[in-house]
DSSP file (Angstrom, degrees, kcal/mol; ACC not computed):
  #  RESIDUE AA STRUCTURE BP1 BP2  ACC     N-H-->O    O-->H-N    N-H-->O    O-->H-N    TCO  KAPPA ALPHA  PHI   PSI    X-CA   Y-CA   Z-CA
    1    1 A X              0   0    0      0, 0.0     2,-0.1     0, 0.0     0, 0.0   0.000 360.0 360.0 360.0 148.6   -5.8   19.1   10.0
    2    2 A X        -     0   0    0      1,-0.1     2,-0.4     0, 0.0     0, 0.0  -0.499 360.0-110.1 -91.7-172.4   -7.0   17.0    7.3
    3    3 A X        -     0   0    0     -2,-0.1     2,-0.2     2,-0.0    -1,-0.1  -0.804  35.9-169.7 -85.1 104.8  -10.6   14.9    7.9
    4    4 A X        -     0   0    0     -2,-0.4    67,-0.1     2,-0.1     4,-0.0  -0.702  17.9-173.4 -85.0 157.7   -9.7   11.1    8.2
    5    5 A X  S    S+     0   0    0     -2,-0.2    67,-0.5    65,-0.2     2,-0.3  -0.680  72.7  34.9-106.9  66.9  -12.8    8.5    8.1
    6    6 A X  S    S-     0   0    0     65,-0.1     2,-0.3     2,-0.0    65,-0.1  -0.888  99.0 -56.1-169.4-162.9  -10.3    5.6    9.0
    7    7 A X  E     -A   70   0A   0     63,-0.5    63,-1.7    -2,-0.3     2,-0.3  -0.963  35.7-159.5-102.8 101.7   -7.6    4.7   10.5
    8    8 A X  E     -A   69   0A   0     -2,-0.3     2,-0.3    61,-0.2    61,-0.2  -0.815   5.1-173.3-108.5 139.1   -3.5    6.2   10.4
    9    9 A X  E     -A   68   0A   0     59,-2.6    59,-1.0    -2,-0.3     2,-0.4  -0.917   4.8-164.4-112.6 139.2   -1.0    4.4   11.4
   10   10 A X  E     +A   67   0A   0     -2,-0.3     2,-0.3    57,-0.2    57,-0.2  -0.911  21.8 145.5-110.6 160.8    2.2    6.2   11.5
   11   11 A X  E     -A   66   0A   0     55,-1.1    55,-1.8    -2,-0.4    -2,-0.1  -0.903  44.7-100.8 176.6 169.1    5.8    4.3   11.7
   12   12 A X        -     0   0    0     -2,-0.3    51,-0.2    53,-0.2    53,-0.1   0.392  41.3-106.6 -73.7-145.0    9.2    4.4   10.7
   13   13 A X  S    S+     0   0    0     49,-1.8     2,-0.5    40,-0.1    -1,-0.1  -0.592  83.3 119.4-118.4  76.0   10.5    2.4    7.8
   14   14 A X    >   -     0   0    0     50,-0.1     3,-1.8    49,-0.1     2,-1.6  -0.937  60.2-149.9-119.3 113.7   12.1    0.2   10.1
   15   15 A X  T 3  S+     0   0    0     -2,-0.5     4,-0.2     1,-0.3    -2,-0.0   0.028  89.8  87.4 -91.7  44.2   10.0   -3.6    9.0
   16   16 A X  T 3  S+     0   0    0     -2,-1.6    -1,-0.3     2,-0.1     4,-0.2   0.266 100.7  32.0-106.4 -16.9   10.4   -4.8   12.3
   17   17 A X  S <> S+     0   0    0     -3,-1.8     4,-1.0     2,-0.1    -2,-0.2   0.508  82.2 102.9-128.2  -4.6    6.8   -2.6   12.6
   18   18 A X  H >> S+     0   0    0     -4,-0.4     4,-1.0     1,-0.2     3,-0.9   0.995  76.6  72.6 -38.6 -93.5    5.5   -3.2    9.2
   19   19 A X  H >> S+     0   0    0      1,-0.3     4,-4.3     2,-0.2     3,-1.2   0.625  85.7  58.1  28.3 -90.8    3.3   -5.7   11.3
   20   20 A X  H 3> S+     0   0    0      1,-0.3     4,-3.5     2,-0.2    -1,-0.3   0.950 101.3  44.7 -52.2 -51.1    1.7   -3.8   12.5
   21   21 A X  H <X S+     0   0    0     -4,-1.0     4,-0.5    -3,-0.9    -1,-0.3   0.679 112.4  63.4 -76.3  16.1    0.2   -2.0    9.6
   22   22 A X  H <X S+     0   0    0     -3,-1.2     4,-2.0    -4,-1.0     5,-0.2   0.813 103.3  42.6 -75.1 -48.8   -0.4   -5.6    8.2
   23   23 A X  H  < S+     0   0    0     -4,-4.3     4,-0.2    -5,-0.4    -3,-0.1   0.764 109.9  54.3 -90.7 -22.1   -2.5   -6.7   10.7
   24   24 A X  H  < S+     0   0    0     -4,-3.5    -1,-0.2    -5,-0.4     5,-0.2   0.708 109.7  49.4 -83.0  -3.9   -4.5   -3.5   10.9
   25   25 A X  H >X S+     0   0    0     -4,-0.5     4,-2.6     3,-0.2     3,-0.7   0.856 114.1  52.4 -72.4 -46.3   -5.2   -3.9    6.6
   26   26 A X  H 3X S+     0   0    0     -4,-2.0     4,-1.0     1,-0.3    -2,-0.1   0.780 110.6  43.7 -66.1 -20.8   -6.2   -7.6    7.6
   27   27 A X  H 34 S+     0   0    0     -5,-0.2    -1,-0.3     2,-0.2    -2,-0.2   0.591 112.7  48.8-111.3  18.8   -8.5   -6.5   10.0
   28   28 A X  H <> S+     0   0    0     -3,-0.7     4,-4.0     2,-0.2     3,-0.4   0.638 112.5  52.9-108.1 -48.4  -10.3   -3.5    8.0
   29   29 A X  H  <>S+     0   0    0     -4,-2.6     5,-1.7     1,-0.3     3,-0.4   0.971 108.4  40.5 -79.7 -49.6  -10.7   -5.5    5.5
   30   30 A X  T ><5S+     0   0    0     -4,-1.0     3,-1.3     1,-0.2    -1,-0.3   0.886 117.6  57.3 -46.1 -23.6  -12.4   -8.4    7.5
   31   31 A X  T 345S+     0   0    0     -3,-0.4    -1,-0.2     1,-0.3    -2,-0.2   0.949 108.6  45.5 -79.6 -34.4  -14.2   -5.1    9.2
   32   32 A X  T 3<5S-     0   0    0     -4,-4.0    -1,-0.3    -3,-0.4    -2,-0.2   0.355 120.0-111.7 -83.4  20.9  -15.5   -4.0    5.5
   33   33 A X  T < 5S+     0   0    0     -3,-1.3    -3,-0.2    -4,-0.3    -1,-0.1   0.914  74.5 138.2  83.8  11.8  -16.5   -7.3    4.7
   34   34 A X     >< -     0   0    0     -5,-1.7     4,-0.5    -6,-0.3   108,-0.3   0.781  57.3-127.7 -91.5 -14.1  -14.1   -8.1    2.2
   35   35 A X  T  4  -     0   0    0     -6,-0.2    -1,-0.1     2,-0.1    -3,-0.1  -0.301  28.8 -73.2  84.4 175.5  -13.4  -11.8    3.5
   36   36 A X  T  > S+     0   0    0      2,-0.2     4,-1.8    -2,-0.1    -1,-0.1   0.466 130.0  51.3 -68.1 -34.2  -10.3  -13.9    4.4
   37   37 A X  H >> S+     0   0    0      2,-0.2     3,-2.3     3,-0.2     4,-1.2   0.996 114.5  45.2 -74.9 -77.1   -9.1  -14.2    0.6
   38   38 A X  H 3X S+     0   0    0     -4,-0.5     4,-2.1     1,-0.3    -2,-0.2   0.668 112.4  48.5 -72.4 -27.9   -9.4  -10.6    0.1
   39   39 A X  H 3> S+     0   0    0      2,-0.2     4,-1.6     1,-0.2    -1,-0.3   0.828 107.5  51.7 -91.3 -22.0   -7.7   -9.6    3.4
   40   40 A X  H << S+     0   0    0     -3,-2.3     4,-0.5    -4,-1.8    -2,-0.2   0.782 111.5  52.9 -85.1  -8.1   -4.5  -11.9    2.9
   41   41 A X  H >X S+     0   0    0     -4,-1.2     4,-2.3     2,-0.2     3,-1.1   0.925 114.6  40.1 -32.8 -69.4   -4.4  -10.0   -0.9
   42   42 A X  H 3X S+     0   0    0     -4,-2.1     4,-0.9     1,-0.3    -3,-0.2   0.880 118.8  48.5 -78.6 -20.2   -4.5   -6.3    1.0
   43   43 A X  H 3X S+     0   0    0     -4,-1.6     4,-2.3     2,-0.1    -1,-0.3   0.867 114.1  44.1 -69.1 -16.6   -2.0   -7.8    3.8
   44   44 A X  H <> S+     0   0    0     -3,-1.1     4,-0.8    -4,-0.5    -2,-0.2   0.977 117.8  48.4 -77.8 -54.0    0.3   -9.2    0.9
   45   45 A X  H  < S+     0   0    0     -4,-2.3     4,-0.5     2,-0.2    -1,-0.2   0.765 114.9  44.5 -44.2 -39.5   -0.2   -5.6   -1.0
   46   46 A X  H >X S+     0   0    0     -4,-0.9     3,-2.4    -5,-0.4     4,-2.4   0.991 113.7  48.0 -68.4 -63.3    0.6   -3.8    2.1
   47   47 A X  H 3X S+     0   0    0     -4,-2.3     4,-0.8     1,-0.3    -2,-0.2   0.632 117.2  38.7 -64.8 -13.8    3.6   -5.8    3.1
   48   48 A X  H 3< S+     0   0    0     -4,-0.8     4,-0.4    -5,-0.3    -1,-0.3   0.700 115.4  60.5-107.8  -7.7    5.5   -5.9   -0.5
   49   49 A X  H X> S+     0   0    0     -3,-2.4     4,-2.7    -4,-0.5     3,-1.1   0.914 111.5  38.7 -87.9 -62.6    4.2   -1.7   -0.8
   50   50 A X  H 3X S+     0   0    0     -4,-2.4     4,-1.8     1,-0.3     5,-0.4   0.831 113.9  52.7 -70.6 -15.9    6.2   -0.8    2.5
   51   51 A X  H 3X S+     0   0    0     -4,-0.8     4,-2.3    -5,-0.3    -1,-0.3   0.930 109.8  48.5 -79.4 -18.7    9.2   -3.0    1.7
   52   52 A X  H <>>S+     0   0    0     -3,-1.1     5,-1.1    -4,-0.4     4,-0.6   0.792 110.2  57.0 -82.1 -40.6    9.5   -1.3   -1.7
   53   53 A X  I  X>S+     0   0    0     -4,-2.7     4,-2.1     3,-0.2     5,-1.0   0.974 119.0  25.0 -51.9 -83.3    9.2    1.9    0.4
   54   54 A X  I  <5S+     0   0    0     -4,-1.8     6,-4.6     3,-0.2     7,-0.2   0.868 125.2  53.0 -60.4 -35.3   12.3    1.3    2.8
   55   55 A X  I  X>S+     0   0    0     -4,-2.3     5,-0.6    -5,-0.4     4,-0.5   0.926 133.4   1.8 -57.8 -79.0   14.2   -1.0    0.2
   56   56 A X  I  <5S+     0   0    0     -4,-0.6    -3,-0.2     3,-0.2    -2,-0.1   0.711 131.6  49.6 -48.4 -53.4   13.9    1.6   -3.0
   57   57 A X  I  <<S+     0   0    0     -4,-2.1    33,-0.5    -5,-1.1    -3,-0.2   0.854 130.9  20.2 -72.5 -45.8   12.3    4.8   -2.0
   58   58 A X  T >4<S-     0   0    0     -5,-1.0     3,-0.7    -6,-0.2    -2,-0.2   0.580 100.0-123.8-106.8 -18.7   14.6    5.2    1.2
   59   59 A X  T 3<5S-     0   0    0     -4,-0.5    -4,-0.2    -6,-0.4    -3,-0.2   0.919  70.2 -50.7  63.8  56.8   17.4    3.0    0.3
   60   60 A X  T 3 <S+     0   0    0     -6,-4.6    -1,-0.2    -5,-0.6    -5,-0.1   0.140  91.1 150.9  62.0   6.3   17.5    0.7    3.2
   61   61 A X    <   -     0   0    0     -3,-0.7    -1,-0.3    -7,-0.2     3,-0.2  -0.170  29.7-165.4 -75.0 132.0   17.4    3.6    5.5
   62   62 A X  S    S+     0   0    0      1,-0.1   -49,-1.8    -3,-0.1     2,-1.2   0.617  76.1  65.0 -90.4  -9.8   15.4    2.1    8.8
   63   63 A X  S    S+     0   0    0    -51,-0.2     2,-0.4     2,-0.1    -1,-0.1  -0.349  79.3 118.2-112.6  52.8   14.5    5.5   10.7
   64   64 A X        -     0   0    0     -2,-1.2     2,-0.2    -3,-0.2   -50,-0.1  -0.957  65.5-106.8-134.8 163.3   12.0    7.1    7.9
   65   65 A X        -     0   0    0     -2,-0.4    23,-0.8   -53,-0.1     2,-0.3  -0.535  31.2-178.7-109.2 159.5    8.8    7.9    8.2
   66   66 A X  E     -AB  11  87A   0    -55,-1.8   -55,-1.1    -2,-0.2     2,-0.3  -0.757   6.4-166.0-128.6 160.5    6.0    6.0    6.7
   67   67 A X  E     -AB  10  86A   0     19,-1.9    19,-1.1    -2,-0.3     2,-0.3  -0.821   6.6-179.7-116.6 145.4    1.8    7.0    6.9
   68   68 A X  E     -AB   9  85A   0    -59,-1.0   -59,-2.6    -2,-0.3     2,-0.5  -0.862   8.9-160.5-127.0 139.9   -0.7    4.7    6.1
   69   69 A X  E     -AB   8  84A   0     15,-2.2    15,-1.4    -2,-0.3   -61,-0.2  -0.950   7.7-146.1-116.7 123.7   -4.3    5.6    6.3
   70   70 A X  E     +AB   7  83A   0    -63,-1.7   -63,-0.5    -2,-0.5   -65,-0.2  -0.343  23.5 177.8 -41.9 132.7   -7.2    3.1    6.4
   71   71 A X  E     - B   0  82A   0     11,-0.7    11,-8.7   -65,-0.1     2,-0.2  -0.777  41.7-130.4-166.7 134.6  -10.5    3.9    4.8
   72   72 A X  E     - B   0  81A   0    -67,-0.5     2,-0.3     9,-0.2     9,-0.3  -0.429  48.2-163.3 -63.7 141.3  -13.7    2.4    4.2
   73   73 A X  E     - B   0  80A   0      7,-1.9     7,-1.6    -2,-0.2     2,-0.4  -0.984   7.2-163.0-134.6 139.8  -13.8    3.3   -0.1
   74   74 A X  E     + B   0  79A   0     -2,-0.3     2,-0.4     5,-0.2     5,-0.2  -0.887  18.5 179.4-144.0 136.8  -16.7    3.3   -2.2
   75   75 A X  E >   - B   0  78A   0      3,-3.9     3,-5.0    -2,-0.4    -2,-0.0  -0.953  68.9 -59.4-139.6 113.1  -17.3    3.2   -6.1
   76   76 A X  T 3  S-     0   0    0     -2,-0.4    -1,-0.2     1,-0.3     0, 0.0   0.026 118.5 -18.8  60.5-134.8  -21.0    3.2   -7.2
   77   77 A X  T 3  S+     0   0    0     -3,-0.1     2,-0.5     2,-0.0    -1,-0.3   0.172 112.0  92.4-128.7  70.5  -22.0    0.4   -5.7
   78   78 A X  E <   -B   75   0A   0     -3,-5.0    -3,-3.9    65,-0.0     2,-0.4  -0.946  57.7-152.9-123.2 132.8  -19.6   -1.5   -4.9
   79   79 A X  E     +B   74   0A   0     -2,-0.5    62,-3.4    -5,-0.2    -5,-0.2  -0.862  31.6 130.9-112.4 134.0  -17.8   -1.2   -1.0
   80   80 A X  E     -B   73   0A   0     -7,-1.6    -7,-1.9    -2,-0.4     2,-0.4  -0.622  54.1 -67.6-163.4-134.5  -14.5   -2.0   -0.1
   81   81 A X  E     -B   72   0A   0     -9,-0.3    58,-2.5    -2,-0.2     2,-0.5  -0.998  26.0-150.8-117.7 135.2  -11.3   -0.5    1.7
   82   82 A X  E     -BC  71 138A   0    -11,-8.7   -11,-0.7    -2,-0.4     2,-0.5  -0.793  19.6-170.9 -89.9 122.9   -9.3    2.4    0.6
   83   83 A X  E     -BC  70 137A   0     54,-1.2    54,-3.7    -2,-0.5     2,-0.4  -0.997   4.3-177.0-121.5 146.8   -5.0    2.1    1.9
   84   84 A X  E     -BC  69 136A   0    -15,-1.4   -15,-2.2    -2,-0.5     2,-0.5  -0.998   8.9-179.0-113.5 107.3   -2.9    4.8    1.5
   85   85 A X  E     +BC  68 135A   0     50,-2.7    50,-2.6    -2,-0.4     2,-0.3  -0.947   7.1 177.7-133.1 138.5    0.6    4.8    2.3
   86   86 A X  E     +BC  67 134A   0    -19,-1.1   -19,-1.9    -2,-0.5    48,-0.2  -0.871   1.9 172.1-125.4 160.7    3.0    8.0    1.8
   87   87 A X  E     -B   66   0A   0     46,-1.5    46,-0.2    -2,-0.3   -21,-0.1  -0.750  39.5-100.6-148.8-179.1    6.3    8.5    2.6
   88   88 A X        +     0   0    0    -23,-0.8    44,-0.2    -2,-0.2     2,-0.1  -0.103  56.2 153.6-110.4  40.9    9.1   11.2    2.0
   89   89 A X        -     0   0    0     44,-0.2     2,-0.6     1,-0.1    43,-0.5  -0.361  25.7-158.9 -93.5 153.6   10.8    9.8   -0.6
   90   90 A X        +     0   0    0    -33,-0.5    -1,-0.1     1,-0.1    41,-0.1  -0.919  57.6  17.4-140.5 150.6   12.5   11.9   -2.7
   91   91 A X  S    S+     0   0    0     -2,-0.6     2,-0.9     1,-0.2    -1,-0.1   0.390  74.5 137.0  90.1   0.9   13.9   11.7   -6.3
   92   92 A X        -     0   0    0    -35,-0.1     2,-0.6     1,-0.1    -1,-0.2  -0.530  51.0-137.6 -81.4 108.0   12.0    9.0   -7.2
   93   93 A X    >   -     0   0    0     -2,-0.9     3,-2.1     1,-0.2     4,-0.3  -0.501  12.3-142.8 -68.9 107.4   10.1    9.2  -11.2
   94   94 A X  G >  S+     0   0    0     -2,-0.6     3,-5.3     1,-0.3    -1,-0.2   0.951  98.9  67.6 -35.7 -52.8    6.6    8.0  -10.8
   95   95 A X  G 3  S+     0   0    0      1,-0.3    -1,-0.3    -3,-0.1    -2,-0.1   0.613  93.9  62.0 -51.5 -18.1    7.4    6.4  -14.5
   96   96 A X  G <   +     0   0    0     -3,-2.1    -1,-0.3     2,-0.0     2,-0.3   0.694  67.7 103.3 -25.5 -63.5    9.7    4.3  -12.9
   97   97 A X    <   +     0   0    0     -3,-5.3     2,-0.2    -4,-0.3    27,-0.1  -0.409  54.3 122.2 -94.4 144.1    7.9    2.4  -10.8
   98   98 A X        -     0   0    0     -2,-0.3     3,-0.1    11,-0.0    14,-0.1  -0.887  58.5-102.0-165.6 109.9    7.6   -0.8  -12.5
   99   99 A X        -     0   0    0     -2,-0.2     2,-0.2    11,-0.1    11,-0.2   0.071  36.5-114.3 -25.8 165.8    8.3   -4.5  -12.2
  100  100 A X        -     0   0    0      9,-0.5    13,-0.1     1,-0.3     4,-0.1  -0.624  59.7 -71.1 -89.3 168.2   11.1   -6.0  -13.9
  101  101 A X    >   -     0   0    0     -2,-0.2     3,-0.6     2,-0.1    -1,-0.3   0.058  32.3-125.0 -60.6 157.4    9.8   -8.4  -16.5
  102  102 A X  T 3  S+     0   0    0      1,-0.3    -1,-0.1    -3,-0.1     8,-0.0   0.755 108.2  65.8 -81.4 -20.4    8.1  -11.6  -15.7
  103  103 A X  T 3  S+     0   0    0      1,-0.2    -1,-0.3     2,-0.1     2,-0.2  -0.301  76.6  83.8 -66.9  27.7   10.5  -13.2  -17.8
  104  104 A X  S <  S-     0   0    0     -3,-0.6     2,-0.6     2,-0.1    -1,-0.2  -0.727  70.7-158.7-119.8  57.6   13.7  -12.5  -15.6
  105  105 A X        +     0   0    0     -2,-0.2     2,-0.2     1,-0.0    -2,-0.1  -0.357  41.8 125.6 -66.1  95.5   13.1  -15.4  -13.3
  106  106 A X        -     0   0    0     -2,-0.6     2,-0.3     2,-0.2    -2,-0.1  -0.892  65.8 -93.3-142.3 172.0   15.1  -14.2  -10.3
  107  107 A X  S    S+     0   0    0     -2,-0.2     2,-0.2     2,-0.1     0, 0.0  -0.590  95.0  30.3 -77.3 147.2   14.4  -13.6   -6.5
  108  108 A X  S    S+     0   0    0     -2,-0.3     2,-0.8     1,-0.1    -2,-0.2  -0.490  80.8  72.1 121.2-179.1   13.5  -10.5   -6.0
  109  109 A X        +     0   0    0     -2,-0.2    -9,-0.5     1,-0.2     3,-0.4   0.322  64.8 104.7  72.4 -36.9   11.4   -7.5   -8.2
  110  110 A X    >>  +     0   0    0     -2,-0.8     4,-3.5     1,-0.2     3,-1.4   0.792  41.0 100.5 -92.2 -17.6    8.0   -8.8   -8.1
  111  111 A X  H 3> S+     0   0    0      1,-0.2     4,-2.6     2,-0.2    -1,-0.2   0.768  84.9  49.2 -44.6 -40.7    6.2   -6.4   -5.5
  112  112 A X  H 3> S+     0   0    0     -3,-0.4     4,-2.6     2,-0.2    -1,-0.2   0.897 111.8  44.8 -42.6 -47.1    4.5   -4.2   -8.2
  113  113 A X  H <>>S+     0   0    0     -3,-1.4     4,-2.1    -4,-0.3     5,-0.6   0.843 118.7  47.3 -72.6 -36.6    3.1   -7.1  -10.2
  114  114 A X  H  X5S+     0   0    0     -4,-3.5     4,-1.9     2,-0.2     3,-0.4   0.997 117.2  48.3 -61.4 -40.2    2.0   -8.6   -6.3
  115  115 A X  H  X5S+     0   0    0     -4,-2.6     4,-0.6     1,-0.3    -2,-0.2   0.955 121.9  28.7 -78.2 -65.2    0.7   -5.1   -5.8
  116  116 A X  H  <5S+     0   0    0     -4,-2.6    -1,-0.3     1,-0.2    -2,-0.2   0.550 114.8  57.8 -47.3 -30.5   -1.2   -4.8   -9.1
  117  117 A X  H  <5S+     0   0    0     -4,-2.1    -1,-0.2    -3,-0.4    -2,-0.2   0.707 110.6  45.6 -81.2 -56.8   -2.1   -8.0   -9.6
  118  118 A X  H  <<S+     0   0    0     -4,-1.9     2,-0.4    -5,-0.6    -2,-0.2   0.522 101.5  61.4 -74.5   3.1   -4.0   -8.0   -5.9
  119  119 A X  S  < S-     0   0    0     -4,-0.6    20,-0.2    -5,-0.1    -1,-0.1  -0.965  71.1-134.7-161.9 149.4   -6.0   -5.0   -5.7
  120  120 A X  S    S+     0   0    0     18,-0.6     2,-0.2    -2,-0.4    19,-0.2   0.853  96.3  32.9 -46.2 -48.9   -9.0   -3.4   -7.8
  121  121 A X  E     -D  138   0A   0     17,-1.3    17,-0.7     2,-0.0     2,-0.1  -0.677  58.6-179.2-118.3 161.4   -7.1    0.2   -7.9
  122  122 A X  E     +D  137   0A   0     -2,-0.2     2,-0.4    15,-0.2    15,-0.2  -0.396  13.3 162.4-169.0  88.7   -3.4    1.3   -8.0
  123  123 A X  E     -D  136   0A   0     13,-1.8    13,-2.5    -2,-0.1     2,-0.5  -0.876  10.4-179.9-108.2 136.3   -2.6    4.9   -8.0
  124  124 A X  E     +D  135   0A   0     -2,-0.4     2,-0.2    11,-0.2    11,-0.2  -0.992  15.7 155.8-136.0 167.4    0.7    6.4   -7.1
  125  125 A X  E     -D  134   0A   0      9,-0.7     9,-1.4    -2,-0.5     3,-0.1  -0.998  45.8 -92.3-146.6 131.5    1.3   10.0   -7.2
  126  126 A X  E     -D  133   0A   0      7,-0.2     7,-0.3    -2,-0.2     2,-0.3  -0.109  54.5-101.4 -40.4 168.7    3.5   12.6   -5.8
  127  127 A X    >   -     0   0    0      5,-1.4     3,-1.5     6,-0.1     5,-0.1  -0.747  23.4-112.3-104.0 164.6    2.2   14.0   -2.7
  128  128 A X  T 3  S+     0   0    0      1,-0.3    -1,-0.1    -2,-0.3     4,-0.1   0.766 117.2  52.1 -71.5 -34.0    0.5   17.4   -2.5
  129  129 A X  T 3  S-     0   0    0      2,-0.2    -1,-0.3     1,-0.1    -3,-0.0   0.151 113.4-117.8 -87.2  33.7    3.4   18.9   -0.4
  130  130 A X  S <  S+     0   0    0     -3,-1.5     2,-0.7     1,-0.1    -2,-0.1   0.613  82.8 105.1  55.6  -3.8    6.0   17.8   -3.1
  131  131 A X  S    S-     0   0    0    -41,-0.1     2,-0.2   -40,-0.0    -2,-0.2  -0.799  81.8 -23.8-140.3 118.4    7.9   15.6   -1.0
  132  132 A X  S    S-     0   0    0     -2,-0.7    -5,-1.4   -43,-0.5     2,-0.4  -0.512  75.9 -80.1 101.8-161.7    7.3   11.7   -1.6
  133  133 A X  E     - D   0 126A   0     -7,-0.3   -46,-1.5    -2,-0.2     2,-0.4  -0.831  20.0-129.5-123.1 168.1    4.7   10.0   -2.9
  134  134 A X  E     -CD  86 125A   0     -9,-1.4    -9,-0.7    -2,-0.4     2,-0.6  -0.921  11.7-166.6 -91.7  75.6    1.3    8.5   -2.3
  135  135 A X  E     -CD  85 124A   0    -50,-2.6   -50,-2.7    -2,-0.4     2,-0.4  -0.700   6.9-167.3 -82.3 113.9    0.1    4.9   -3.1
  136  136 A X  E     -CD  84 123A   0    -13,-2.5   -13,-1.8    -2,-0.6   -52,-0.3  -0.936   3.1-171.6 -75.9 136.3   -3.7    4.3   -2.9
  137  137 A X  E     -CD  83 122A   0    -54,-3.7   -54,-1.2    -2,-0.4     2,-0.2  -0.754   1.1-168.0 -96.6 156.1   -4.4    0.9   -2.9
  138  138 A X  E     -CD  82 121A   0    -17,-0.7   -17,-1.3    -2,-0.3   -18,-0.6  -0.729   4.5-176.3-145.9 107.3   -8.7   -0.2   -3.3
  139  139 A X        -     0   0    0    -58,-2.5     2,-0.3    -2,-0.2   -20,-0.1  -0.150  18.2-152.1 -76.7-166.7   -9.6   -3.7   -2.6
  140  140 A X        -     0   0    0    -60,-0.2   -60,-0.3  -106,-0.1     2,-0.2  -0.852  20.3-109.6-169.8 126.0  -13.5   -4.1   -3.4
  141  141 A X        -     0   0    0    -62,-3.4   -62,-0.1    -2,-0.3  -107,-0.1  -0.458  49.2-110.7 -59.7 122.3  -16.2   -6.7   -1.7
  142  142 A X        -     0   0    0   -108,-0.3     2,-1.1    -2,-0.2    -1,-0.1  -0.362  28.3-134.4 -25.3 125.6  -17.1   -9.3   -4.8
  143  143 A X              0   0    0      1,-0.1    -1,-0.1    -3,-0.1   -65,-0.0  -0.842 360.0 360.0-103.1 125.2  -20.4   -9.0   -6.0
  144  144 A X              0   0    0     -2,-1.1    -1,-0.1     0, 0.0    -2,-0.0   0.413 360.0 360.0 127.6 360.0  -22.6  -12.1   -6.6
């Protein structure tokens, strides 16, 4: 099994439980210190990462399974919280994921740019067993 320092949450993709990991991102990051600013950024990131999961990755499918793991994350010296959320999505071209332009002024579309725009780090990557991907997110405390 692997070694967490955190927290995992598991749940389906159903966003009727999305909540829940919302409210535990808001409250790791008030536990690392990140502030109130910084923790409605990593809930806003969370929430617009898992709807992009069930909407896109899963195709509106409610009954798929979602991970995200909590972790205090650290760069030199700067402290902040690591989230991770994988899923089992399959077929999906990393190159892909992408906003639509900012110039398209429609509803919809913008969770990448919330996502990117609101946190320090933004990797995704397949996952190590080949099926789905990985998002890391890393907010960061301010310094100064």
């Amino acid at each position: 099994m692997d070694q967490i320092d955190g927290i995992v949450i598991h749940v389906t993709s159903e966003p009727r439980y999305f909540c829940v990991a919302t409210a535990a991102a808001e409250a790791a990051a008030v536990a690392c210190d990140l502030g109130p600013a910084a923790a409605s950024q990593i809930k806003l990131a969370v929430t617009e990462a898992l709807a992009n999961v069930m909407n896109h990755g899963y195709k509106g499918r409610t009954d798929r399974p979602i991970r995200i793991t909590l972790a205090p994350a650290r760069d030199h010296d700067r402290a902040g919280l690591s989230i991770v959320i994988e899923d089992e999505c399959t077929g999906v071209d990393l190159a892909r994921i992408q906003g639509r332009p900012l110039d398209d002024v429609r509803p919809g579309g913008l969770g990448v740019h919330i996502i990117r725009k609101t946190m320090d780090l933004v990797e995704y990557r397949k996952r190590s067993n080949g099926e789905g991907i990985s998002l890391r997110m890393v907010k960061y405390a301010k310094v100064g």
